[in-house]
C-alpha positions as CSV (number, residue, x, y, z in Angstrom):
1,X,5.1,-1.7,-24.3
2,X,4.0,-3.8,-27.2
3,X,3.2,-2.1,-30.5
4,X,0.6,-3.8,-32.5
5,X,2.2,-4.0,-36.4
6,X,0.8,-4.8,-39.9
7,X,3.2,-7.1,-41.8
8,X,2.1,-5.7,-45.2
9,X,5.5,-8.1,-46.7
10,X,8.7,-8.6,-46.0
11,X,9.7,-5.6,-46.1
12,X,7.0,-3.5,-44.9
13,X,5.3,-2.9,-42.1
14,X,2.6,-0.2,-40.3
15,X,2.1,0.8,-37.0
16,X,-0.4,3.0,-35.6
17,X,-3.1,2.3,-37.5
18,X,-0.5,3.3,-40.9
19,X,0.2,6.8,-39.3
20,X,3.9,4.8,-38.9
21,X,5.4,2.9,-41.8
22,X,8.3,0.5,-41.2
23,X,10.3,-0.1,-44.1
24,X,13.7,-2.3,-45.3
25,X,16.3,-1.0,-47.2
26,X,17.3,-3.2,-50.0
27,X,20.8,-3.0,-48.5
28,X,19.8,-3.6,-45.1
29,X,18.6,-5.9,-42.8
30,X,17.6,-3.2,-40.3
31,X,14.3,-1.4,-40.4
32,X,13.7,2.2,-41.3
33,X,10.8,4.1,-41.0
34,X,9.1,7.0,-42.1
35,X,5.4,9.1,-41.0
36,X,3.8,12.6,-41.6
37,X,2.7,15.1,-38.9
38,X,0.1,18.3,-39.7
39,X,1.9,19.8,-42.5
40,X,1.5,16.1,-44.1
41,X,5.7,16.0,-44.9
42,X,7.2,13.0,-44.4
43,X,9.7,12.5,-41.7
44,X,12.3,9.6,-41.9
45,X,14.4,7.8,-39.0
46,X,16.6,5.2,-38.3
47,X,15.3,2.7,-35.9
48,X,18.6,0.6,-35.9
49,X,16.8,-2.3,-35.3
50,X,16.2,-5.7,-37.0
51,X,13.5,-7.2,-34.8
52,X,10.4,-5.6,-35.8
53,X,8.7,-5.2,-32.5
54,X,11.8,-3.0,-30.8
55,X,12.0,-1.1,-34.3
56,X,8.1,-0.3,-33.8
57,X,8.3,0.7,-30.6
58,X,11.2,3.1,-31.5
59,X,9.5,4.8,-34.8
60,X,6.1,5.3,-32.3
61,X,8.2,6.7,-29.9
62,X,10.4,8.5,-32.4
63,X,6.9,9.8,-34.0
64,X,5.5,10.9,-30.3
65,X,8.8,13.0,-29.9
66,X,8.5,14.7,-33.4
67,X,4.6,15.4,-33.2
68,X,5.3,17.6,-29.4
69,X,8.2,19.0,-31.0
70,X,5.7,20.4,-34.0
71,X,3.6,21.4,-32.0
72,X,6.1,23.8,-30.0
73,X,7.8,24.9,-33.0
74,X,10.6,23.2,-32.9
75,X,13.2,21.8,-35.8
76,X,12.2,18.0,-35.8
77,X,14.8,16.8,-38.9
78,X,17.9,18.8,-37.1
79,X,21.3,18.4,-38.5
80,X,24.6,17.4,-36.8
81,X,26.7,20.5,-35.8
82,X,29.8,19.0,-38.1
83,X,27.4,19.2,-41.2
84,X,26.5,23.2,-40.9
85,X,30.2,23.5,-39.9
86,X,31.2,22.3,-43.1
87,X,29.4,24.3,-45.3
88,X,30.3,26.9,-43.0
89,X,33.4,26.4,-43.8
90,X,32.5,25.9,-47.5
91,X,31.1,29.3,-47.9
92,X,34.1,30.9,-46.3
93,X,36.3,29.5,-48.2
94,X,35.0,30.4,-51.5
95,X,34.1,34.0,-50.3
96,X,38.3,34.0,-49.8
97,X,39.0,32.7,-52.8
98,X,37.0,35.5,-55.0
99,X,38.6,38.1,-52.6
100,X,35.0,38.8,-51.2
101,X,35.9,37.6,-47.9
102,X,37.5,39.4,-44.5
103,X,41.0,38.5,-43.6
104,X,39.7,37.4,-40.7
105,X,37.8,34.5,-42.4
106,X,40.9,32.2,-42.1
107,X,41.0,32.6,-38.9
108,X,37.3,31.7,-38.6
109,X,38.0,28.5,-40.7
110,X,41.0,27.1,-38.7
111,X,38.8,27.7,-36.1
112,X,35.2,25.7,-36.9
113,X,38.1,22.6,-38.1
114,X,40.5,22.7,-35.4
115,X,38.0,23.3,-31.9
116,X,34.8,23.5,-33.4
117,X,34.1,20.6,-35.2
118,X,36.3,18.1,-32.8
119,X,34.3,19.1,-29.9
120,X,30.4,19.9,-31.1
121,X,30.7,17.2,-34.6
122,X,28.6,15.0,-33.2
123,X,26.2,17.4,-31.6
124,X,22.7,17.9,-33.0
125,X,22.9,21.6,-34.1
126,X,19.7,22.0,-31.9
127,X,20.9,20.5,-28.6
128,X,23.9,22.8,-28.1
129,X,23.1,24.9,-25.5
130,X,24.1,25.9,-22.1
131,X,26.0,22.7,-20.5
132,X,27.8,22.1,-23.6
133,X,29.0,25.8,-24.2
134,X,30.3,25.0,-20.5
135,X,32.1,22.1,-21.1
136,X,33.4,23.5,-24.1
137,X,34.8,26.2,-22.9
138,X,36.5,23.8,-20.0
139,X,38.1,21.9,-22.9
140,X,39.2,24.3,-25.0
141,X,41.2,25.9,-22.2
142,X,42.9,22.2,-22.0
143,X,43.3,22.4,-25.4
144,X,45.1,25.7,-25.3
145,X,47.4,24.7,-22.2
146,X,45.8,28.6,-20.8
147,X,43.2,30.5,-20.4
148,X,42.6,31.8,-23.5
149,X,42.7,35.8,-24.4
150,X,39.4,37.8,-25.0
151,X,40.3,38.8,-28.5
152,X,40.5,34.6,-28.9
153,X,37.4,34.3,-27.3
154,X,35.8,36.7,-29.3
155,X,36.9,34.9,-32.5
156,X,35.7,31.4,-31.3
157,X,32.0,33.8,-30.9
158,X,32.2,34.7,-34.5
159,X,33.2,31.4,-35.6
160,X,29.9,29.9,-34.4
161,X,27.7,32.1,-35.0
162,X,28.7,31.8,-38.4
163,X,27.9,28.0,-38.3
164,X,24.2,28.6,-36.1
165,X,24.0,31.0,-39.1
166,X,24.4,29.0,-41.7
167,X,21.7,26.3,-40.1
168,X,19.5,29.0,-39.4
169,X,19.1,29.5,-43.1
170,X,18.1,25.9,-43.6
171,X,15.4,25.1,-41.2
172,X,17.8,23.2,-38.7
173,X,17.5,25.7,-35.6
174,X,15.1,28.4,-34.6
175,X,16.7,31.5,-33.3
176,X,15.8,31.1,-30.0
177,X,17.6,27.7,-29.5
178,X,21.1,29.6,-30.6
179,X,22.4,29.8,-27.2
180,X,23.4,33.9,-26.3
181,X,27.5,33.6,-26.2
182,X,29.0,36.4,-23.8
183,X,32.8,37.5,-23.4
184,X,33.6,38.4,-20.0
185,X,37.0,38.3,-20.2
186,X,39.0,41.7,-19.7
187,X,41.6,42.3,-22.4
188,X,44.9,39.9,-22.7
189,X,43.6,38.0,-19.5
190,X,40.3,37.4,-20.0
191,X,38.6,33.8,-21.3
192,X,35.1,32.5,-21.8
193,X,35.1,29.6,-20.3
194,X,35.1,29.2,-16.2
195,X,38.0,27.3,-14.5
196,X,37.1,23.7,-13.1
197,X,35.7,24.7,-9.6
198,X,33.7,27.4,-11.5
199,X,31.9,25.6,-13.8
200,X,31.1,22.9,-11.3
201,X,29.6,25.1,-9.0
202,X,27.5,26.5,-12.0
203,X,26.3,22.8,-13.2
204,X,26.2,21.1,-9.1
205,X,22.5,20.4,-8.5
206,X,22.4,22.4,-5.5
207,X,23.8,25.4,-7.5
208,X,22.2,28.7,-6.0
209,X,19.3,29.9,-8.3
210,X,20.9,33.2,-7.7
211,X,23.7,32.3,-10.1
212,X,24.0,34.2,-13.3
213,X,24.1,32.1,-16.8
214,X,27.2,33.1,-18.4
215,X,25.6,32.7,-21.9
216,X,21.7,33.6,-21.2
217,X,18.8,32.4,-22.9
218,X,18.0,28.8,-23.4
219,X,17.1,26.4,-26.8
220,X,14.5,24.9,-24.7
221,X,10.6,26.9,-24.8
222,X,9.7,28.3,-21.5
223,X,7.7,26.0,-19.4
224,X,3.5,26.8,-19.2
225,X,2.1,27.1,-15.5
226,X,-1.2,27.6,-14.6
227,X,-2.6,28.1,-11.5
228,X,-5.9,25.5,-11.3
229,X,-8.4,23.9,-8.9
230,X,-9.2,27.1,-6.7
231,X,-6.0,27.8,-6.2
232,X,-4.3,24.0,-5.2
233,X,-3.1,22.5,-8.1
234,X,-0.4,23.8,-10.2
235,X,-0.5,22.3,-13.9
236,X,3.3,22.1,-15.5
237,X,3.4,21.9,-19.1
238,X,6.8,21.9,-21.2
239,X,10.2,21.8,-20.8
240,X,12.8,22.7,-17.5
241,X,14.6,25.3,-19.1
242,X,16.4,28.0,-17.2
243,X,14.4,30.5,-15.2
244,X,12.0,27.6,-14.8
245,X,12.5,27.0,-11.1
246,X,12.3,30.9,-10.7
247,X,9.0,30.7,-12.4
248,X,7.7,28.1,-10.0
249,X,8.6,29.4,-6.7
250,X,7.2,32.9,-7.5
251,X,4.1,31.3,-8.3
252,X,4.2,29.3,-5.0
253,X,4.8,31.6,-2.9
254,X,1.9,33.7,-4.5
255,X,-0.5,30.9,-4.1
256,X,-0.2,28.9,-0.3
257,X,-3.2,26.9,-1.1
258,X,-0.7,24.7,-3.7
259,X,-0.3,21.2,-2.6
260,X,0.2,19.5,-6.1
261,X,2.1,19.1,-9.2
262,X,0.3,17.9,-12.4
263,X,3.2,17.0,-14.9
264,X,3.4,16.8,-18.2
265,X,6.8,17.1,-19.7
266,X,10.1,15.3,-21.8
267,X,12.6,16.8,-19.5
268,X,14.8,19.5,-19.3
269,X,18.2,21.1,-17.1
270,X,19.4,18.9,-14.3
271,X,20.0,22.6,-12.3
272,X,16.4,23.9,-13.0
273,X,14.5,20.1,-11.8
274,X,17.2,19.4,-8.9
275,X,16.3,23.1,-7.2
276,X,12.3,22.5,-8.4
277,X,12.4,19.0,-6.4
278,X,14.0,20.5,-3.8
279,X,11.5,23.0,-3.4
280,X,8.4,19.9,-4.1
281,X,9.6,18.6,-0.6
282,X,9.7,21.7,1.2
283,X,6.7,22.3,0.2
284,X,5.4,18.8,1.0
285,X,3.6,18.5,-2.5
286,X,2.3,15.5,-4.2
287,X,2.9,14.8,-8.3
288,X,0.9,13.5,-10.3
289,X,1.2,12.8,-14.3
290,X,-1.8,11.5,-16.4
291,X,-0.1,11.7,-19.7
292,X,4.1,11.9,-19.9
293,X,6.9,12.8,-17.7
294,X,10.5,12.0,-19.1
295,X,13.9,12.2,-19.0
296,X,14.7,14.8,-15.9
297,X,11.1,15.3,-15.2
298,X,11.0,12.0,-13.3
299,X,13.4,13.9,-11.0
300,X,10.5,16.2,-9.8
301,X,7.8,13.8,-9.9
302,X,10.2,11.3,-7.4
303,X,10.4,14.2,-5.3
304,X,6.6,14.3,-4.6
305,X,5.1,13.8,-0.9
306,X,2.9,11.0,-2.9
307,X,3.0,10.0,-6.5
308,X,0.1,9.4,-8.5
309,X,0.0,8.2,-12.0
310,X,-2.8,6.5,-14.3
311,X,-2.0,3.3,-15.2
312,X,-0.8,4.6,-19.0
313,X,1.3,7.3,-17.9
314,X,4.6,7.2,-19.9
315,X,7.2,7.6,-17.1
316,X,10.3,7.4,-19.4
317,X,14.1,7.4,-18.0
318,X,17.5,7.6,-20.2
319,X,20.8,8.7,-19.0
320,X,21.5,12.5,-19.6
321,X,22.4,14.5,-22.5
322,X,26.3,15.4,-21.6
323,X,27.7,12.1,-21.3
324,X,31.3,10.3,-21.2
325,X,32.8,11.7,-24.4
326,X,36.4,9.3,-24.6
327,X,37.8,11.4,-27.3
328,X,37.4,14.7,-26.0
329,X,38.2,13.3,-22.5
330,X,35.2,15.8,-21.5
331,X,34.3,15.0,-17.8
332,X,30.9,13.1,-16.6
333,X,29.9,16.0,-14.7
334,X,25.8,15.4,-15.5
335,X,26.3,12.1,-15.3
336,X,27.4,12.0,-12.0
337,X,25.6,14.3,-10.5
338,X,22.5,12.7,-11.6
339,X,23.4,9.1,-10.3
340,X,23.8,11.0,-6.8
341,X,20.6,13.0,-7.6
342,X,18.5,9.7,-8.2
343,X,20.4,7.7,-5.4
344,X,19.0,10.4,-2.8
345,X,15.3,8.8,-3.8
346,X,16.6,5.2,-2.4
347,X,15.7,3.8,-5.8
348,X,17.0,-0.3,-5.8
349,X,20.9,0.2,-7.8
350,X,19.5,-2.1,-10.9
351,X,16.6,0.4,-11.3
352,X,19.5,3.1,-11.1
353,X,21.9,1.1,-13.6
354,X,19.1,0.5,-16.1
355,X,18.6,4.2,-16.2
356,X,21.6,5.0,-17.3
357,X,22.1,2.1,-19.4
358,X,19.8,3.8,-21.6
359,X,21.2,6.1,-24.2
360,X,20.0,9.7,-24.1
361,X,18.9,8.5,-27.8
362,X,16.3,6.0,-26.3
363,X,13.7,6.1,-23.6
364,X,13.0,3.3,-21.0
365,X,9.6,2.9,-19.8
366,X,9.2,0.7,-16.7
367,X,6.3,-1.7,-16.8
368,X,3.3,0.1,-14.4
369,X,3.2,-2.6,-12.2
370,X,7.1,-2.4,-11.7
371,X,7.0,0.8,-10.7
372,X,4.1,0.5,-7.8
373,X,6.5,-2.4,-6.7
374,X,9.5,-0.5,-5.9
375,X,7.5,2.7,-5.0
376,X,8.3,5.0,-7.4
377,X,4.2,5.3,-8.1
378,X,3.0,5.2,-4.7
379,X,-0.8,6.1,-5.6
380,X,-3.2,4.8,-8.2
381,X,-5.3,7.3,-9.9
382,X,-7.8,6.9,-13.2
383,X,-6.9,10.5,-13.8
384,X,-9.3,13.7,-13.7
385,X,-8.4,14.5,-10.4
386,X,-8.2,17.7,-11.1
387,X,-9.8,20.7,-13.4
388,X,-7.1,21.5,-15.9
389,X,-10.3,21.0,-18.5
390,X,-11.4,24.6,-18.3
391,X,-8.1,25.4,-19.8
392,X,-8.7,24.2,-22.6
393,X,-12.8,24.2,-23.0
394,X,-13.0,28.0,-21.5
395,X,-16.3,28.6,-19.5
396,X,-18.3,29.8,-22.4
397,X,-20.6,27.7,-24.9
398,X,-19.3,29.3,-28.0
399,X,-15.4,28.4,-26.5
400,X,-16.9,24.8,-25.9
401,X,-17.7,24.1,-29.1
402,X,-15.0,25.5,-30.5
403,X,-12.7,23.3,-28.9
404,X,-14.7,20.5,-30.2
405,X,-15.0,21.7,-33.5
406,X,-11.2,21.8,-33.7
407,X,-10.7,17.9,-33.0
408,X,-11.6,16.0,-36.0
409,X,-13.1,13.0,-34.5
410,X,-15.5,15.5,-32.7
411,X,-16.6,17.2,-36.0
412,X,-17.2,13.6,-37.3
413,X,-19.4,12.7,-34.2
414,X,-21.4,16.5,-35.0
415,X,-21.7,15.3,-38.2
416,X,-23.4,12.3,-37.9
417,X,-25.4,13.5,-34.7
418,X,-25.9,17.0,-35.5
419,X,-27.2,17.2,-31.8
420,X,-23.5,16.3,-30.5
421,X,-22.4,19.4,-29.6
422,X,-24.9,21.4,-28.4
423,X,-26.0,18.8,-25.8
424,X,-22.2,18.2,-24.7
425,X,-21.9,22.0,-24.1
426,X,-25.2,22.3,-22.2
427,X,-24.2,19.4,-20.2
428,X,-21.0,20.6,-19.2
429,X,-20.6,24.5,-19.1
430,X,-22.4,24.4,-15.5
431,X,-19.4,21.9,-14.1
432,X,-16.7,24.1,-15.8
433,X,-18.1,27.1,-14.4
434,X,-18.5,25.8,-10.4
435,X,-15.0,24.6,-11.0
436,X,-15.8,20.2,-11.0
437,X,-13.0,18.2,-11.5
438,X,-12.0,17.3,-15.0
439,X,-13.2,13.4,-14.2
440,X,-16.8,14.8,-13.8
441,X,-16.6,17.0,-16.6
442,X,-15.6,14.4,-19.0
443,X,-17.9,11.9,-17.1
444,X,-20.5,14.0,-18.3
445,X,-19.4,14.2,-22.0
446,X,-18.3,10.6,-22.3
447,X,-21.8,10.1,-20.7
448,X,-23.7,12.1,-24.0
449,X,-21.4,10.6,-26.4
450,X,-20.7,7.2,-25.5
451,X,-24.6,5.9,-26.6
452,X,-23.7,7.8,-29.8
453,X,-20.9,5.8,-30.5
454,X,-22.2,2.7,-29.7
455,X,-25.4,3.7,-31.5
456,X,-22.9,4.6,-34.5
457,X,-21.5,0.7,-34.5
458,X,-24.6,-1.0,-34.4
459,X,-25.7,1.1,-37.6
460,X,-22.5,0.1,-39.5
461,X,-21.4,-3.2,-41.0
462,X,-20.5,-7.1,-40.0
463,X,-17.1,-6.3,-40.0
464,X,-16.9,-3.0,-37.2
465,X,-19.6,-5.0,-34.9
466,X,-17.2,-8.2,-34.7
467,X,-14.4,-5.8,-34.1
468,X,-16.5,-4.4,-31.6
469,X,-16.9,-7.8,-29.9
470,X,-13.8,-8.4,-29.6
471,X,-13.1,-5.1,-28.0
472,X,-15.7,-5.6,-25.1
473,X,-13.9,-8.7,-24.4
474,X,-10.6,-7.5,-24.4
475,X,-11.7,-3.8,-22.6
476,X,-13.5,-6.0,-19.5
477,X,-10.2,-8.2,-19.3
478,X,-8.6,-4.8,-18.5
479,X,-10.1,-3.4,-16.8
480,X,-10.9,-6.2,-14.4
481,X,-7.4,-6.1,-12.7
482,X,-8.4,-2.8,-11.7
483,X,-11.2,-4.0,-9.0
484,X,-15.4,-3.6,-8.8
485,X,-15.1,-0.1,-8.2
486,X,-13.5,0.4,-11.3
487,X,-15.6,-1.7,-13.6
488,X,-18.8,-0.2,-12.5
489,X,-17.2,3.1,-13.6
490,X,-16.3,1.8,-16.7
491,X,-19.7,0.5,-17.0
492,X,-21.1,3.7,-16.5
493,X,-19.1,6.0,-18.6
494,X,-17.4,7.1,-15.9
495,X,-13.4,5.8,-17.0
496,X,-11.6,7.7,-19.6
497,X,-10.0,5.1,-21.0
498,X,-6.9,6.4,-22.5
499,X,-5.7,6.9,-18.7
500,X,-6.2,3.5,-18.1
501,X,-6.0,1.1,-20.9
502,X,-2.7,0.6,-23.0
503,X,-2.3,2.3,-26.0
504,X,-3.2,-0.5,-28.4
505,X,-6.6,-1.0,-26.9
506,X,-7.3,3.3,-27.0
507,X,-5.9,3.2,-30.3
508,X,-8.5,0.2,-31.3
509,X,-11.5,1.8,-29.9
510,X,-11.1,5.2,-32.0
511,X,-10.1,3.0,-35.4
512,X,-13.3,1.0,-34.6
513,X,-15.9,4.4,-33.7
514,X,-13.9,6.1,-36.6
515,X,-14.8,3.7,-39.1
516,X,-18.4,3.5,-37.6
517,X,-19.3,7.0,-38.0
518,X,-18.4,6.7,-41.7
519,X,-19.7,3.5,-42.8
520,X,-23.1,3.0,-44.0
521,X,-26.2,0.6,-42.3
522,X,-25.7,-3.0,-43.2
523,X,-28.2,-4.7,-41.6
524,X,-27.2,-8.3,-40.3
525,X,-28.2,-11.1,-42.6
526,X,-31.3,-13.1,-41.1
527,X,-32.1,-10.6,-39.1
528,X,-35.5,-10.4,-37.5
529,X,-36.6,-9.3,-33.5
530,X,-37.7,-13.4,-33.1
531,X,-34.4,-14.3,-34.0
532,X,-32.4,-11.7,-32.1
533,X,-34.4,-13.1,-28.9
534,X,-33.8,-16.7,-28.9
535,X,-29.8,-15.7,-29.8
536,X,-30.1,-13.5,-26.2
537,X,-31.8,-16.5,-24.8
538,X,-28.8,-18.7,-25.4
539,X,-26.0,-15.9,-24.3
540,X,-27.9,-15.5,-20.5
541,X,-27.9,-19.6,-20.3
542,X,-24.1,-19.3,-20.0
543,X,-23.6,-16.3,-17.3
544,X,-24.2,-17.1,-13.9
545,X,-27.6,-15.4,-12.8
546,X,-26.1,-13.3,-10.4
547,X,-23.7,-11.9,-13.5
548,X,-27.0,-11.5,-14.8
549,X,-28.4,-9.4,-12.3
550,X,-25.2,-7.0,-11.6
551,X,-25.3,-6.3,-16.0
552,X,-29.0,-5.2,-15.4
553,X,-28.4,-3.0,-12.6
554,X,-24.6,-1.7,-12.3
555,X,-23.7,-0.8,-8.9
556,X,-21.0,0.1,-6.5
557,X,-22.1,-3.0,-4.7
558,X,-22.0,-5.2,-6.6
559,X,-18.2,-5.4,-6.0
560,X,-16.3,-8.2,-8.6
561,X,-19.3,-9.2,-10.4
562,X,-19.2,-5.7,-11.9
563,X,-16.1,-7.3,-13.7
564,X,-17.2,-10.8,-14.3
565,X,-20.7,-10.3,-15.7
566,X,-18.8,-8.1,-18.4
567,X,-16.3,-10.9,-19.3
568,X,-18.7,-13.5,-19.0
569,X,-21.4,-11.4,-21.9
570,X,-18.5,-10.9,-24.2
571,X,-16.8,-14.4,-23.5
572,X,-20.5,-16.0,-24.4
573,X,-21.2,-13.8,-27.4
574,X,-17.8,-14.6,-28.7
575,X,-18.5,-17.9,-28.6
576,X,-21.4,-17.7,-31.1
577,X,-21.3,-17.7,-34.7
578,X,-20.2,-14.6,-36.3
579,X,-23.7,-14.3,-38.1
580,X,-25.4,-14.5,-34.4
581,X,-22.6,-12.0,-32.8
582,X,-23.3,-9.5,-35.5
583,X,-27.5,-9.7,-35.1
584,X,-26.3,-9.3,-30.8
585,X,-24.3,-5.9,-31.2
586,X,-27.4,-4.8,-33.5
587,X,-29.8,-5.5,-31.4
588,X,-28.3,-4.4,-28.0
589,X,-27.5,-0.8,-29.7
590,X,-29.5,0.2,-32.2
């Protein structure tokens, strides 16, 4: 998808409004780029690109990543395993030389530099968990030519946790992404790792869920499920960590009524989405996302009876996390499995290729239109199908408007139209509490705070109501290829747009209402209620007088026109002067 980027020079660029800044090393031809999140600390990242559209779209994307993973506590600016290894090895070493340090400590040294660091080096520290303790433990027992003793085992244990230690103390890991390392071996005999036929039928997406992790835990945050719409909609927030397809069939089988999946996810353990798709076609359930599904989260919504999505959902795909690793000769296994897995969905083999084409560094997002055409959307939605809202207004007035108040553009809206809130709350506490769908509930809010904001650009300057102009034009266009139906809702407050319109367009409403609420009245030169009349006089001479009629009175039946009239008004004021345009948006709003 297209980013829209500032040039500031050569050598520097924004995106997102700014929040993004793309940048050129002097030594380098490739950008860089660099943005803040809430605790207003910059964050730096390679986009190893030199075109400047793919490195935008790979520093938004890299930002979109790094603000979730804030918001779920999780290290953003992780280190590779080989740098905590080193100073792992570092602090050992000097520990031995002042005659601090255990005997042992050599041992834990030849250790981290002769299995440690050739297998997890080029690891994030943060991504080691599970599957890669697995393979790990697979390799090493090639390594060794055996299976190697428990007292080995055991120092391999200490050995890393020395290193997790070590980037514990800087802010690379949390504790709960170390993953739990158990010795099961019995003395002389025993080993951590599983032999071959073992540890596939641990990792084999039709693994039973009775299956006990050798190591526990997970680095991954347990996934959120809620139960919502009376009872027939369960909402899926998160990440597919283990226990998560336990989670979900408890909760199934507790509520019978369940005949959908709302999605919102980056991914998670091929086991845990494999056994939760499996058990999305047993139950006959249909998936829907409105905002993101990724990585192995397609897996689940592909499994769906029907698949909704809003036309900006971000369906992303990349190949998986363990891949072909030609210096460790570590086997596919995820790999594989997962080209079977998507295979079973009869996807065409160049939509399967591409997938895995894609590094697990990247994300691929398949044009919307792309994905209706080889059914892996097989229904259209404009989102708010179902009432996840009350989630996150409550059912009170005082938890309404606390919501609100905790969203900044909100507080600016209150703040210029002190009335804001209160009438928002009063319109919609009666929906949240008979359960309405979220689509209704926002209809109602977007239908008290839409005239606001269009009240809030007429009172501004030349400059936001040109903007402005533009925007209509470019939001009718739009929407248009949606149908009548869907322009009369748009017409009528009745579209959320950021389920609908491409992210530039969302983004370029809230720069344009943002700036309106804090500029001051400027109002347009020559002015006068004469003069805005004749220039209305001249707009309705160029729209055809049945467009005329359908922007007057907005209807259902009005079908196309619904569309056309829209284009045709913003088409005609855009072909006036700027002077006239500006004394139109003034005059229509204020």
């Amino acid at each position: 998808m297209k980013v829209e980027v500032k040039l500031v020079n050569e050598n520097l660029a924004h995106a997102r409004g700014g929040e993004v800044v793309l940048y050129k090393r002097p030594d380098s031809q490739r950008w860089q780029a660099r943005f803040k999140l809430k605790d207003m600390q910059w964050r730096r990242t390679a986009t190893k690109h030199i075109n400047l559209q793919y490195a935008a779209q790979s520093a938004c994307e890299a930002y979109d990543r790094a603000r979730f993973l804030f918001d779920e506590n999780i290290p953003i600016a992780s280190k590779r395993f080989d740098a905590a290894a080193n100073l792992a090895v570092e602090e050992l070493t000097k520990q031995l030389a002042a005659k601090v340090g255990k005997s042992v400590y050599k041992d834990y040294v030849t250790v981290i530099n002769k299995y440690l660091i050739p297998f997890f080096g080029r690891y994030n520290i943060n991504s080691i968990g599970y599957e890669e303790m697995q393979a790990f433990g697979a390799w090493r027992e090639r390594q060794l030519g055996r299976k190697p003793a428990a007292s080995t085992v055991t120092t391999h244990i200490s050995a890393m946790n020395r290193v997790f230690d070590v980037a514990l103390e800087r802010g690379w890991v949390v504790r709960a992404q170390i993953p739990k390392v158990k010795n099961t071996g019995s003395k002389g005999t025993a080993r951590e790792a599983f032999s071959q036929s073992e540890y596939n039928s641990l990792i084999v997406p039709y693994i039973s869920v009775t299956s006990i992790y050798l190591f526990g835990g997970d680095t991954l945050p347990e996934l959120k499920v809620d139960v919502v719409d009376s009872g027939k909609t369960l909402n899926v927030e998160g990440a597919f960590g283990n226990g998560s397809y336990k989670k979900i069939k408890n909760i199934l089988s507790q509520n019978k009524e369940v005949n959908r999946l709302y999605l919102d996810s980056l991914g998670g353990r091929l086991k845990e989405v494999t056994l939760i798709a499996k058990l999305t076609k047993e139950y006959k359930l249909d998936t829907y996302v409105e905002g993101k599904c990724l990585s192995f989260c397609t897996v689940i919504f592909l499994a769906g009876d029907k698949r909704y999505a809003t036309p900006s959902a971000k369906l992303g795909f990349h190949s998986p996390a363990l891949i072909e690793n030609k210096e460790l000769d570590v086997k596919n296994i995820l790999k594989d499995d997962s080209i079977i897995l998507y295979q079973s969905f009869n996807l065409p083999k160049e939509f399967i290729d591409k997938i895995f084409a894609t590094d697990n560094s990247d994300m691929w997002y398949p044009p919307f239109q792309y994905l209706i055409d080889i059914g892996v959307v097989n229904q259209i939605t404009l989102g708010g199908d179902s009432n996840v809202a009350g989630l996150k207004f409550g059912t009170t007035k005082e938890s309404i408007i606390k919501y609100m108040d905790s969203v900044e553009f909100f507080r600016k809206v209150n703040s210029k139209f002190p009335h804001f809130y209160e009438e928002v709350s009063d319109s919609i506490l009666p929906l949240l509490k008979q359960g309405k769908t979220d689509s209704e509930v926002f209809t109602a809010m977007r239908q008290k705070a839409q005239p606001l904001m269009i009240k809030a650009v007429s009172n501004s300057n030349q400059k936001i109501r040109l903007q402005f102009v533009m925007l209509g034009l470019e939001e009718s266009q739009a929407i248009a290829k949606f149908g009548g139906e869907t322009c009369y809702k748009f017409l009528t407050s009745q579209v959320d747009v950021t389920k609908v319109f491409p992210d530039e367009i969302v983004k370029k409403e809230l720069k344009i209402y943002d700036e309106a609420l804090n500029a001051k009245l400027e109002i347009p030169l020559n002015y006068s209620e004469k003069a805005a009349e004749s220039i209305f006089t001249e707009i309705f001479t160029q729209i055809d007088s049945k467009e005329v009629s359908a922007l007057m009175k907005p209807s259902i039946e009005n079908g196309n026109l619904n569309c056309s009239s829209s284009i045709s008004l913003y088409k005609a004021i855009n072909s006036l002067s700027p002077s006239k345009q500006d004394i139109v948006i003034y005059e229509m709003f204020k």
